[in-house]
LUMSEVEX-509937 format. One line per 4 residues: number of its first residue (from 0); for each residue z, x negated, y negated of C-alpha. Coordinates in steps of 0.001 Angstrom, whole numbers, plus 500000, padded with zeros to 6 digits. Example, Ala and Ser with C-alpha at 12.3 -4.5 7.8 and 13.67 -1.06 7.14 Angstrom:
<sites>
0 = 507800/487700/504500 | 507140/486330/501060
</sites>
This chain:
<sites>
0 = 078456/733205/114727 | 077007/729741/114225 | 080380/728200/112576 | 078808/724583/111346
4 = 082425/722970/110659 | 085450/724847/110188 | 087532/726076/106368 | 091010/726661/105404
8 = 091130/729735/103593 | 093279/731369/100930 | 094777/734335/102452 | 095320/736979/099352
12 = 097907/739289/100403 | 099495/736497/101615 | 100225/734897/098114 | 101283/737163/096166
16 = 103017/740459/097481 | 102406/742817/093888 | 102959/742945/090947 | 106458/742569/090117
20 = 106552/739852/093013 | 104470/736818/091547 | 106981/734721/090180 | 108815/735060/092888
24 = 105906/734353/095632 | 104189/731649/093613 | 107751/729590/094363 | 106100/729482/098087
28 = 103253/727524/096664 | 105552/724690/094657 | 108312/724238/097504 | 106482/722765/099725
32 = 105708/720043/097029 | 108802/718780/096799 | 110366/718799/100099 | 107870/717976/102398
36 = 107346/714167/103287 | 103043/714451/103232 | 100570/716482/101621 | 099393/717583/105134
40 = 102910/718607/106284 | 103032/720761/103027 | 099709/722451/103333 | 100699/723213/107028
44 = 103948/724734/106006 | 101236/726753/103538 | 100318/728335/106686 | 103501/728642/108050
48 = 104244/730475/104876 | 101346/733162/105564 | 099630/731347/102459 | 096846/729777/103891
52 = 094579/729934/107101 | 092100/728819/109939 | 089944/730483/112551 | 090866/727862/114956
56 = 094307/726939/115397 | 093455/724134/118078 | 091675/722132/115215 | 092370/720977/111615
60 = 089473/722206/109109 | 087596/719723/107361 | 086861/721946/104187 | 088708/723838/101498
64 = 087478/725106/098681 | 089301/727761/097569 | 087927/730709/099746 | 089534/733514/099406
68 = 090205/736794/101978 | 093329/739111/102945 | 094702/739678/106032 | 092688/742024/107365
72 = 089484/740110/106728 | 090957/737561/108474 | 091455/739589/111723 | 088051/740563/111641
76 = 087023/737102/111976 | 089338/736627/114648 | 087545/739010/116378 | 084772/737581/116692
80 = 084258/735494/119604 | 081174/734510/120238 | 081270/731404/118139 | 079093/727973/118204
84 = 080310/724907/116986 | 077911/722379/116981 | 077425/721443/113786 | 074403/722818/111478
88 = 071443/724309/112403 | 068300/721738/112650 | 065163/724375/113304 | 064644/727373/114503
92 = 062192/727809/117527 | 060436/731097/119669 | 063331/730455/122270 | 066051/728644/120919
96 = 068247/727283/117951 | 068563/723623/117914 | 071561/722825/116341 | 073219/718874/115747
100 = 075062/719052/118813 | 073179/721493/121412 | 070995/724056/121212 | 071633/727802/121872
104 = 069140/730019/123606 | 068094/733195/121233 | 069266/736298/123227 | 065817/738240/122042
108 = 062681/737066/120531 | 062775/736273/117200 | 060911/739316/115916 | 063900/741314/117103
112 = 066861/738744/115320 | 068041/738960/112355 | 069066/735340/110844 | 071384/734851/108002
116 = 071565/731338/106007 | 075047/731020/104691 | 074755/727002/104648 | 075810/725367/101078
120 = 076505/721646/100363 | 073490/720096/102414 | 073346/717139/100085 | 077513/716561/099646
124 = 077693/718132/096516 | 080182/721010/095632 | 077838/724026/095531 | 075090/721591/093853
128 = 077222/720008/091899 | 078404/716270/091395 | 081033/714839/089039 | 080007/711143/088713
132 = 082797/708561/087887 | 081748/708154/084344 | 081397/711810/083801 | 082181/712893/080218
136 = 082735/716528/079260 | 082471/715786/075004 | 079331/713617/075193 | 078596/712717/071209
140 = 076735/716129/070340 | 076958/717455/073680 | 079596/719696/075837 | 078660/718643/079411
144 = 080382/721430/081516 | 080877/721539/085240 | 084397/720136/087069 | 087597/722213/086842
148 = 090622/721927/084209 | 092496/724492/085584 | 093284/725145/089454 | 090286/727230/090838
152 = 089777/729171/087632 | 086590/728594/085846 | 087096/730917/083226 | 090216/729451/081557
156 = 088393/726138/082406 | 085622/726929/080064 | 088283/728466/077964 | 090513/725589/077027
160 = 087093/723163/076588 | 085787/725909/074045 | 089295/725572/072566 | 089482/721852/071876
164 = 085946/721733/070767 | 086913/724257/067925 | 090675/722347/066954 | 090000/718963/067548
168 = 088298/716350/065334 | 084800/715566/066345 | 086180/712855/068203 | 084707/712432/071930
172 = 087246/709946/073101 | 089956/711668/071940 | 088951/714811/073424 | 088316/713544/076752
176 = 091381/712411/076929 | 092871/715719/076870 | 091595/716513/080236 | 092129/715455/084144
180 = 089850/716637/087078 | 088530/714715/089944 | 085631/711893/089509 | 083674/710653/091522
184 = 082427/710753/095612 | 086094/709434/097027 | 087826/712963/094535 | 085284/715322/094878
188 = 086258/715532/099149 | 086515/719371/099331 | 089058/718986/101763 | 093113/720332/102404
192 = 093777/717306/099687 | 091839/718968/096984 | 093751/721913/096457 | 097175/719138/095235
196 = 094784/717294/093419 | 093848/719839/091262 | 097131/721073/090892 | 098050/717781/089855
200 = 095168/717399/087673 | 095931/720772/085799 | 099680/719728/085482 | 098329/716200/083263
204 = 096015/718586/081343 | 098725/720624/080143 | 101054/717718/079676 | 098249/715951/077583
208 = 097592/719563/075739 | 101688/719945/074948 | 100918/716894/072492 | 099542/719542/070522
212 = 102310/722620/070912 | 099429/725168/069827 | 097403/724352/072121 | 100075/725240/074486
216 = 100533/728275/072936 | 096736/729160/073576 | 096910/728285/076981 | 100132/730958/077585
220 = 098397/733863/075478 | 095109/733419/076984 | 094041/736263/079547 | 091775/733951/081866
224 = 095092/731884/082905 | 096145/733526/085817 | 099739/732408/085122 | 100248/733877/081371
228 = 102947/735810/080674 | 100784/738679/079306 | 099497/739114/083291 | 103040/739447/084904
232 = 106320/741824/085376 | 108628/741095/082391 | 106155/739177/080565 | 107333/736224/078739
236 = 111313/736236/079483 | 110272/736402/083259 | 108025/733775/082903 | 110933/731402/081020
240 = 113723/732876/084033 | 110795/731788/086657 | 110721/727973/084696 | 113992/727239/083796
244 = 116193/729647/085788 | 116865/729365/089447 | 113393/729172/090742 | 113083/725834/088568
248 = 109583/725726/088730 | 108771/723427/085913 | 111545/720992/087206 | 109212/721273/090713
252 = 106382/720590/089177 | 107020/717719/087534 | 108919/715990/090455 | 105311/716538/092370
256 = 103963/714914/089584 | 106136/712412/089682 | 106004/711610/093647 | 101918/711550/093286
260 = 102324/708630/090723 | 104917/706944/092566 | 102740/706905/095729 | 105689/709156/097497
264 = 103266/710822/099668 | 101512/708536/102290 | 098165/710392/102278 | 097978/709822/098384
268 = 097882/706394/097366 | 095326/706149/094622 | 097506/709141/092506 | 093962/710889/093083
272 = 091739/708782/091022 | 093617/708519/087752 | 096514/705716/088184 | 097599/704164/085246
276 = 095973/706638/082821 | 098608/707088/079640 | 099038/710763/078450 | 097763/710873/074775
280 = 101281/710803/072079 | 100708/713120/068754 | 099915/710118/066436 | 096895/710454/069041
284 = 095114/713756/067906 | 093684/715087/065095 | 092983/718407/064296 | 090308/719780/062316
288 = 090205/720858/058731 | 090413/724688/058840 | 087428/726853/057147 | 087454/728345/054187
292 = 085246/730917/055316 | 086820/734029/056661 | 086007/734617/059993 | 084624/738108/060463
296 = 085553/738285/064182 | 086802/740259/065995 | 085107/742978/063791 | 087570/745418/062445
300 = 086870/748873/062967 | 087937/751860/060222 | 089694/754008/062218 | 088942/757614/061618
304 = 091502/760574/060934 | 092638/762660/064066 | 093803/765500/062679 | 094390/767281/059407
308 = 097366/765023/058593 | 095349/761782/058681 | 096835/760507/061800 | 095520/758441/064844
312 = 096583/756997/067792 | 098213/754477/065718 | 100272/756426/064037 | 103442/754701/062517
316 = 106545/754382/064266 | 108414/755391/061058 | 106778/758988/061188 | 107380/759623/064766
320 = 111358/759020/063625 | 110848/760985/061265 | 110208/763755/063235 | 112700/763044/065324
324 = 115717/762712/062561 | 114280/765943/061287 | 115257/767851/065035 | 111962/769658/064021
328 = 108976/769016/066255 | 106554/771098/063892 | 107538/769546/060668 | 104771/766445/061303
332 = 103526/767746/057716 | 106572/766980/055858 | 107088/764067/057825 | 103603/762323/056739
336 = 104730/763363/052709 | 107959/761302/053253 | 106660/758018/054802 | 103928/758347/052557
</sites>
């Protein structure tokens, strides 16, 4: 296994334990954020906490970018131990792999090896992809998509962009300033640091959204944000205990916010690229006029009858009491005339 520089990965089953467990295991991820002196000390208590991990122990991992596998994956990598580290692979010849740092003699001829390219980012971009410094996602008459609003979730990304485009006056400026994600060559560094600057950046989007309380309110009931209340055990009241009760996680988050802008953390000095940037107030925004025009979508369906009585599956609750204060299971008929 030709290992060309070594990742941190996300380890799955060592986030989150089940279902009725997320709140509770996704305090793991903000703790650290707060009581650790450096963004390396708290990424390393990550993998103290089973949250993160490397392949090699004796060396810190230049890349992360989100990678995901469980625990067991993770031991079958382990396993493995005929690995090469010396850098990328240069050329292939009849006898050998020349690699930046050595070259490894092919253990049959190349008619009988199998050779699999799993190289990405030759030219420094992030799978092929480069966020200049002036990059501008509302561009005039143009939606420019590409760098992340939310942590590592491209759906809800494309999500909230689609939603701002559709409230907000056809304002580019204004929009833009709605959102936070990393610019430039110095931000786009896929390394341990990315994973708190994206957090960060996420936590300034949905500071800049809350301007807007609606748009906040899209965010929660939307089912690509991994966090909504609609996803979790005891929906939204365990998602307000999990803010504002013991766990204090929105207190957490904002002191991290607060310790990146204060230059707390030694190994963040430049508050990741966006230092001095003012949150946009209400007086800021304006929303578009709605339409007159009813929308037609989602297309409502006629539903049709089930049985004789003209029931469905949606049935009103009033006829099931019905029933039920009638201690007659069989009198459904009589039951339908009375709520009728």
């Amino acid at each position: 296994w030709i290992t060309s520089r070594d990742i941190w990965y996300f380890v799955r089953d060592g986030i989150w334990g089940g279902y009725k467990s997320y709140r509770k295991d996704t305090v793991k991820l903000v703790d650290p954020l707060v009581k650790c002196e450096s963004l390396h000390e708290a990424f390393l208590q990550y993998e103290k906490d089973g949250i993160v991990a490397r392949l090699d122990t004796s060396t810190i991992p230049e890349v992360f970018k989100g990678a995901t596998i469980d625990k067991s994956e993770l031991a079958g990598f382990k396993s493995i131990k005929d690995v090469v580290r010396l850098g990328r692979v240069t050329s292939i010849s009849s006898d050998e792999i020349k690699l930046e740092k050595g070259v490894v003699p092919l253990p049959a001829s190349p008619a009988d090896t199998l050779f699999v390219d799993c190289m990405a980012d030759m030219d420094g971009t992030f799978y092929g992809f480069r966020v200049a410094e002036d990059f501008k996602i509302f561009d005039g008459d143009q939606i420019n998509m590409g760098p992340l609003i939310v942590s590592y979730n491209v759906c809800c990304s494309a999500a909230i962009i689609a939603y701002i485009e559709s409230t907000f006056a056809d304002d580019s400026e204004m929009r833009n300033n709605l959102l936070y994600f990393a610019r430039g060559e110095k931000q786009n560094k896929f390394d341990f640091k990315s994973f708190f600057s994206q957090f960060y950046y996420q936590n300034k989007t949905f500071k800049a959204l809350g301007a807007y309380p609606p748009a906040i309110q899209f965010v929660l009931n939307s089912r690509t944000f991994l966090d909504a209340p609609c996803h979790h055990y005891l929906g939204l009241p365990g998602f307000i205990w999990a803010m504002v009760g013991p766990s204090q996680m929105a207190k957490k988050a904002n002191k991290f916010v607060e310790r990146v802008e204060s230059g707390d953390f030694p190994d963040c000095q430049d508050c990741f690229g966006v230092a001095g940037r003012k949150l946009p107030e209400p007086k800021d925004l304006k929303i578009k006029e709605k339409s007159k025009v009813k929308s037609n979508y989602p297309p409502q369906k006629k539903l049709k009858p089930k049985s004789k009585f003209g029931l469905n599956c949606c049935a009103s609750v009033d006829i099931v009491n019905a029933v039920e204060k009638s201690g007659d299971p069989t009198n459904m008929n009589g039951a339908v005339k009375s709520n009728a």
